[in-house]
Phi, psi and omega in degrees: 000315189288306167310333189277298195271334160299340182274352201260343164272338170273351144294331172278331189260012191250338214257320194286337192291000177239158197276309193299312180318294166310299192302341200267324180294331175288352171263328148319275181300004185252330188283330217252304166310340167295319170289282206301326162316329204246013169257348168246008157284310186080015194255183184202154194299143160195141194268125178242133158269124197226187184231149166283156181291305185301312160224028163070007198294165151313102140266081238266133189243157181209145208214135175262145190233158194287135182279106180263008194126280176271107195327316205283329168283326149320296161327274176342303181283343175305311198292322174304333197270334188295275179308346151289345180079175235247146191287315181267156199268299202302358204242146180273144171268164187288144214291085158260155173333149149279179180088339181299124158209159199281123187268322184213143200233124189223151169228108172243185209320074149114348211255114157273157208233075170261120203250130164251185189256139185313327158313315209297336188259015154290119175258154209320168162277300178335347193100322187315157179276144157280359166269308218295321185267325168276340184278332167293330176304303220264340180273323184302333178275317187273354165267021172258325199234096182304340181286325151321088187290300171229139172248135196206116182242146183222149183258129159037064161058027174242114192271139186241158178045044167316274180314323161307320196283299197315292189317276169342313182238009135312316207283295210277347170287311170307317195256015157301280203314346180236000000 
């Protein structure tokens, strides 16, 4: 027993004594610490589109938000962060009431179902539109959750710009396709 583990140790310093070797393990282990960060942190990357203050362009902000599991509370917590607006002062947050919040977020076979709060149907003092603002919601939830087919939003359950949205990505899917 005692020769079996002397032989196993002296492979082992022979095996370490070359650098490339030392070296593929210190990379193993830093890649295996890397995993285990990142399966008991839990969070994950999600992309928000917000507008500049200067010329209204697109600015996509990315925020890592804690992972739950479950889609339908993932979707939730995207759709809560979106209306808090964008981290930096220089990016316009999306032009909704302020006080507008997501009352119930609900997801079934493939279609998310978001009920906003009775502000949402206030239109901004900035000017902004209120489709320009459910339609950046609604492309930010289907470029976070690839599983998203449809997104269909209601104000205190009176569902709104249903036939716009449909018409938009009718549109945009044909012209994936050719």
């Amino acid at each position: 027993m005692k020769e079996h583990l002397q032989k196993v140790l002296s492979s082992l310093a022979l095996f370490f004594s070359i650098r490339k070797n030392r070296r593929l393990l210190y990379l193993a282990a830093l890649c295996l610490f890397a995993l285990g960060d990142f399966w008991f942190t839990g969070l994950v990357r999600r992309t928000f589109m917000f507008y500049t203050i200067r010329d209204t362009s697109v600015v996509v902000e990315e925020r890592f938000l804690r992972r739950s599991g479950d889609r339908e509370t993932d979707i939730r917590r995207y759709v809560e962060e979106a209306l808090l607006g964008p981290k930096s002062q220089e990016i316009l947050a999306l032009p909704f009431y302020r006080g507008t919040q997501a009352l119930a977020v609900m997801y079934r076979n493939g279609i998310v179902f978001v009920d906003m709060s009775a502000s949402a149907s206030i239109p901004p003092l900035d000017g902004g539109s209120l489709f320009s603002s459910f339609l950046t919601l609604n492309k930010g939830v289907r470029r976070n959750f690839p599983f998203v087919k449809d997104v269909r939003f209601f104000i205190r359950g009176n569902q709104v710009f249903f036939e716009e949205f449909r018409q938009i990505f009718a549109q945009s899917a044909e012209n994936s396709r050719t």
